[in-house]
N, C-alpha and C positions, 0 to 999 in steps of 0.2 A: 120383421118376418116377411119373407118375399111374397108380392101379389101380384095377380093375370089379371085382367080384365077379360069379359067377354059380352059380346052385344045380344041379348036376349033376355026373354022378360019373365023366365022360368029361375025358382033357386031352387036350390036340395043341395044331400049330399052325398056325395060321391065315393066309392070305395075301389079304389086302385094299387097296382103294384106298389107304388111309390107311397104309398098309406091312404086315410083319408084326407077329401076336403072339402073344407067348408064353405058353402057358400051363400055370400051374405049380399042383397038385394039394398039398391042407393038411390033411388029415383029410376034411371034407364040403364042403369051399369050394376054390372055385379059382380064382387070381389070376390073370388079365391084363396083363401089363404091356407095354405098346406098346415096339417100339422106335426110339430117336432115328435109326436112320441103316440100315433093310435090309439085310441081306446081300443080295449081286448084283443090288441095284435099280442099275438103270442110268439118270440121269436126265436127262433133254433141257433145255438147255438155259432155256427157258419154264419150265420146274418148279422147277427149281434156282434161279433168279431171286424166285418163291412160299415157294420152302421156308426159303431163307436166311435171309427179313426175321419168318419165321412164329416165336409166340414158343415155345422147347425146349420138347422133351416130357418132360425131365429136368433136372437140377441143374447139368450143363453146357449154352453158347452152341453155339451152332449156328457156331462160327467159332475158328481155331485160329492162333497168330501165330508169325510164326518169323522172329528179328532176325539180324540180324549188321551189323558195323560196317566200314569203312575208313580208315585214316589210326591214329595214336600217340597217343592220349589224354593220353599226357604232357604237359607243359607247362614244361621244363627249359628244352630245346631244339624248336626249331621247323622242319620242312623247307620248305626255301624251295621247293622242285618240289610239294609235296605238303601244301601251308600248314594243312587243315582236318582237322575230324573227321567225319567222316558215318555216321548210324546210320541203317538200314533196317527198318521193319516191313512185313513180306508178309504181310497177312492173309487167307485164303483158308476157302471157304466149306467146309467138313468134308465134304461130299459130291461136289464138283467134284473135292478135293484128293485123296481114296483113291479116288475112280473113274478121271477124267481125267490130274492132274499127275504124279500117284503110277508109272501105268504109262508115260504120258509116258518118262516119264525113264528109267526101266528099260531098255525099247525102246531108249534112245537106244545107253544104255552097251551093250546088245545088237549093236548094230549097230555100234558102234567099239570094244571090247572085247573083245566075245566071251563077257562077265561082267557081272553088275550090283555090284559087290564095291570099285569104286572112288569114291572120293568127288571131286567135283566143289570144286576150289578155285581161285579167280580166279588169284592170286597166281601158284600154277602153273604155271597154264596160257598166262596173260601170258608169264612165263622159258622155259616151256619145260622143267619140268622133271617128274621124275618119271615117270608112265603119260603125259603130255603134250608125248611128243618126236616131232614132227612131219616126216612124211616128205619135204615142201615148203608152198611157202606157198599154193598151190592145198586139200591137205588140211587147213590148220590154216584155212584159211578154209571150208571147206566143214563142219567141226567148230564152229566160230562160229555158220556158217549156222543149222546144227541148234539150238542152245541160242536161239538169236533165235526160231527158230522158236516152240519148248517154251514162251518167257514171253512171246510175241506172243499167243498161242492160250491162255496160261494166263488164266484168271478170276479176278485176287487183288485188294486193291485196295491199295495203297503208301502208307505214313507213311513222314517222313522228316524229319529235322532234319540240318541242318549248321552247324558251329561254326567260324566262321573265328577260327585260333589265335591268330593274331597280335593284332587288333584284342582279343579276351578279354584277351589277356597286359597288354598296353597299359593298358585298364581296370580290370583285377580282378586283376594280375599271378598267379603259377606257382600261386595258391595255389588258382584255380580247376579243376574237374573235367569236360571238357569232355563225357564219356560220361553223369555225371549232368545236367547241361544239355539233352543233346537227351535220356534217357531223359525227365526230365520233360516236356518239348515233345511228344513221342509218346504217353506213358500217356494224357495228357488229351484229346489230338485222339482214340485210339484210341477216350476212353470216347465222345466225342459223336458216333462214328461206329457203337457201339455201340448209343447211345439213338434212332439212325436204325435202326437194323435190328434194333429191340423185342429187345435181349438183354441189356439194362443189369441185369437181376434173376437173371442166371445166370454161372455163374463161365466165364470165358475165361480160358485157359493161354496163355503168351507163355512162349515157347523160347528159348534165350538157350544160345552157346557158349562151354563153361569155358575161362580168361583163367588160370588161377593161384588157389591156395587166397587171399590174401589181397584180390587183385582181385573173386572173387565174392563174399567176404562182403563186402566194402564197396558192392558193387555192389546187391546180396539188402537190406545195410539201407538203402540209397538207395530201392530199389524199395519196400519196404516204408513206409519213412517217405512216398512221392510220396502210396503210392496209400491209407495210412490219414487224411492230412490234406491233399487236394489245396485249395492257395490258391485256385485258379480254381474251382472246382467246388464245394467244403464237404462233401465229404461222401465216404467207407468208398470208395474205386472197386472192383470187383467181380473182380480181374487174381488170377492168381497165375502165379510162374516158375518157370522149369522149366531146369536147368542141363544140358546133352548135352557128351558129353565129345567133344573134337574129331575121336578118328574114329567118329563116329555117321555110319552111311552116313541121315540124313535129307535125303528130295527137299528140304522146304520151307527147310532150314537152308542147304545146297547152291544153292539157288537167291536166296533171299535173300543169302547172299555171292557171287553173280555179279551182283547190285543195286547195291549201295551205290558202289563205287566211280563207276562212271559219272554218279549223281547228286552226289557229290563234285566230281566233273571238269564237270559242270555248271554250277559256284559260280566255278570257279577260274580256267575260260578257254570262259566264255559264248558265247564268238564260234566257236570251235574243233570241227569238225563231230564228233557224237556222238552215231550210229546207234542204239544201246545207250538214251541216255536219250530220242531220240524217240520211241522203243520205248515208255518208261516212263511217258512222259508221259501215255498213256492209261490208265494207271494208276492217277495219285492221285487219292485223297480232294480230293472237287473242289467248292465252292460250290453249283455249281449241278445238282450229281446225274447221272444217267445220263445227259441232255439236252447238256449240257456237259462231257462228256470231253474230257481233252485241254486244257481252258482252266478258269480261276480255283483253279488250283490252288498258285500262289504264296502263300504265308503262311496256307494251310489246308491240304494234306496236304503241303506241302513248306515247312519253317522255316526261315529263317536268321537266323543270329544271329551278331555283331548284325545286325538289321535292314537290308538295302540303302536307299538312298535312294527308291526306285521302288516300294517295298513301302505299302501304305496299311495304317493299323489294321485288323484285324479286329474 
């Protein structure tokens, strides 16, 4: 993290444009050290758009990723209702995410709990089960409402691969891994989403929830192998993971597994109304930037694989 020196025998700390900073007293010298992200700076909108692409003031990206997947990565057997695999990255800007989404969510369980203590799981809340037994179908729609609400208004921007199992199978038969498939599909689009928002020189953490001791180290040396010798790219990608055991009451983990499936259901029955990923659509990693939300998002922040017919190269 970058430091001033300055010759005086006074410390404190200081509150300026450029946020606060700390300062820390060494004998006759006293260091400066800015920090990446204010306490209780609250920031609009306009700023937060400035500060995200601005490059760290430290060793960390100014951007934080939180995955979760849908569908059985297996490849034994195939559900014919639920044919694919879809993994989700929610990337979200580190200062939108602990100002805005962070208390978002709190709020929410606030107001339909009574607690913030409960974890937010699709699966669930789809059955009906658990803290998510609904009094009729006006409150479990009005419970919907709220959560559409929280990731309509949230600021993140959405990576995504989807793995149709059947056609892999077909090709590359049981022996292929469909979770390493779209992780590498995601690492690479994340870094060049990355080298758009000048933070390719600073380490990003991607959050990832534990599957089983066996599944994350296969997963850990997948990720590792992607991001030391990326094919497309040639060169160290700058990621590290981060494993959260599944009751980690995390907003971004929570919300990203209220993602993925609906972009799944996306792939599977195109035609079939799905409030959820129009939702999301304004969300991905898109061709043509802020300009083009909402469109050229096929085959750039959203993969499949194999490719549809209708997909042109990238």
């Amino acid at each position: 993290m970058p430091t001033n020196t300055i010759d005086t025998s006074k410390s404190a700390i200081y509150q300026g444009d450029g946020g606060s900073v700390e300062v820390q007293k060494t004998g006759g010298t006293v260091w400066l050290r800015q920090e990446q992200f204010p306490l209780f700076d609250i920031e609009n909108s306009n700023t937060e758009e400035t500060h995200a692409s601005q490059t760290p003031a430290g060793p960390y990206s100014n951007f934080i990723v939180y995955v979760d997947e849908s569908g059985d990565h297996g490849m034994q057997t195939v559900d014919a209702n639920y044919p694919v695999f879809a993994l989700a990255f929610c990337v979200f800007y580190k200062g939108h995410y602990s100002e805005k989404i962070v208390p978002a969510l709190q709020k929410f369980k606030f107001n339909h709990f009574g607690h913030d203590l409960v974890v937010l799981h699709e699966h669930e809340i789809r059955k009906e089960k658990g803290s998510f037994k609904f009094n009729n179908k006006q409150h479990k729609r009005e419970f919907l409402d709220g959560l559409t609400t929280i990731i309509e208004a949230g600021n993140f921007i959405l990576i995504s691969a989807v793995i149709d199992k059947r056609q892999l199978k077909d090709k590359h038969g049981v022996g292929s891994n469909p979770y390493h498939l779209a992780l590498g599909f995601c690492v690479e689009t994340l870094y060049e989403l990355m080298l758009e928002k000048n933070q390719a020189d600073a380490l990003t953490h991607i959050v990832v929830e534990c599957r089983g001791e066996k599944e994350d180290k296969d997963l850990e040396l997948e990720f590792r192998r992607v991001c030391d010798a990326s094919d497309k790219l040639g060169k160290r990608l700058p990621f590290d993971i981060i494993f959260a055991s599944k009751q980690t009451n995390s907003a971004g983990l929570q919300l990203a597994d209220l993602v993925a499936r609906p972009v799944g259901l996306s792939v599977i029955r195109p035609e079939q109304p799905n409030r959820a990923f129009d939702v999301l659509k304004k969300k991905f990693f898109c061709s043509g930037g802020r300009e083009r939300v909402g469109n050229g998002f096929e085959n750039w922040g959203l993969k499949i694989y194999p490719p549809q017919e209708s997909e042109k190269p990238r």
